[in-house]
N, C-alpha and C positions, 0 to 999 in steps of 0.2 A: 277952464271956464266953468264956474258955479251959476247952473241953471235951475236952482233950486231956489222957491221965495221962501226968504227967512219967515216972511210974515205970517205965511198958512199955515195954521196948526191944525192938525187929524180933529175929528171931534170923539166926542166919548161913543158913538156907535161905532164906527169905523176900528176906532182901538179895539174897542172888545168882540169883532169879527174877525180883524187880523188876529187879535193873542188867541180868538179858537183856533182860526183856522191855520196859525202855524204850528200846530200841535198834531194835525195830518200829516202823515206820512206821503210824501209825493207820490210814490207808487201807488197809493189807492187810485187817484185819479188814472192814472196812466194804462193797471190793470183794469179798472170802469170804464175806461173808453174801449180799449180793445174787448171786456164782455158785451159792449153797447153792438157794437162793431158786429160782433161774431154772433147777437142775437138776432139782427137784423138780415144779416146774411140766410140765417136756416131757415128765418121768416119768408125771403124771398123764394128760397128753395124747395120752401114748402107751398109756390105758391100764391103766397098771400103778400102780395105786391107792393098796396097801399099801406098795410101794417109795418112789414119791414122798412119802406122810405119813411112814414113816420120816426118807428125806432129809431132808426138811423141818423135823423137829425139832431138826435143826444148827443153822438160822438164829440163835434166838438167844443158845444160848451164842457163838457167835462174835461177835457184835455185841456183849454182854456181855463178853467178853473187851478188848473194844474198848475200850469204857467204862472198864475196866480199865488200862490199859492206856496211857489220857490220864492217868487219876487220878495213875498212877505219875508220870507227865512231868512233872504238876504240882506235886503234893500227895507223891512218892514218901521213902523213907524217908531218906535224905540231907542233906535240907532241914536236921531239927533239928541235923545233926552239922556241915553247912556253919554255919548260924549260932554252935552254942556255939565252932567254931572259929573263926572272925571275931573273938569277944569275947575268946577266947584270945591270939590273935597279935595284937589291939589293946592288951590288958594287956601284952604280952612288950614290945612296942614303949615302951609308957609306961616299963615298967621298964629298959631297956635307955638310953633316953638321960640315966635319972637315976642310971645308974651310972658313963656316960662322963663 
């Protein structure tokens, strides 16, 4: 089952956040969540209560981010423009030897 609409096309902001943002190392997110994490902890420790639950509230959009962020690596907007371009320059090639 293809749950994808052909019709949507990415717009040009979108592309060019995906092509930075798959240029990220996954691990960044993942080690930034866990320094969010563990800054927030000494905060508490220290403490300072309200500071650390603030902190803390970073954790996980940046882990989200993350998640984000494989998506793109994977699944990112390209994909369909790599495929329809394959079937394109596999057509140009058929048509090309039966003109030589």
């Amino acid at each position: 089952m293809d749950t994808k609409n052909k019709e949507q096309q990415e717009g040009p902001v979108a592309k060019a956040i995906e092509k930075q943002t798959s240029k990220i190392p996954s691990d960044i997110f993942l080690w930034g969540g866990l320094a969010i994490g563990a800054a927030a902890m000494t905060l508490y420790c220290m403490k300072r209560k309200h500071l650390a639950l603030l902190i803390g509230q970073g954790v996980a959009p940046v882990l989200l981010l993350g998640v984000y962020n494989k998506l793109v690596k994977q699944m990112g907007h390209d994909i369909d423009e790599t495929i329809v371009g394959d079937e394109t320059n596999q057509k140009n090639k058929g048509t090309d030897k039966k003109n030589t």
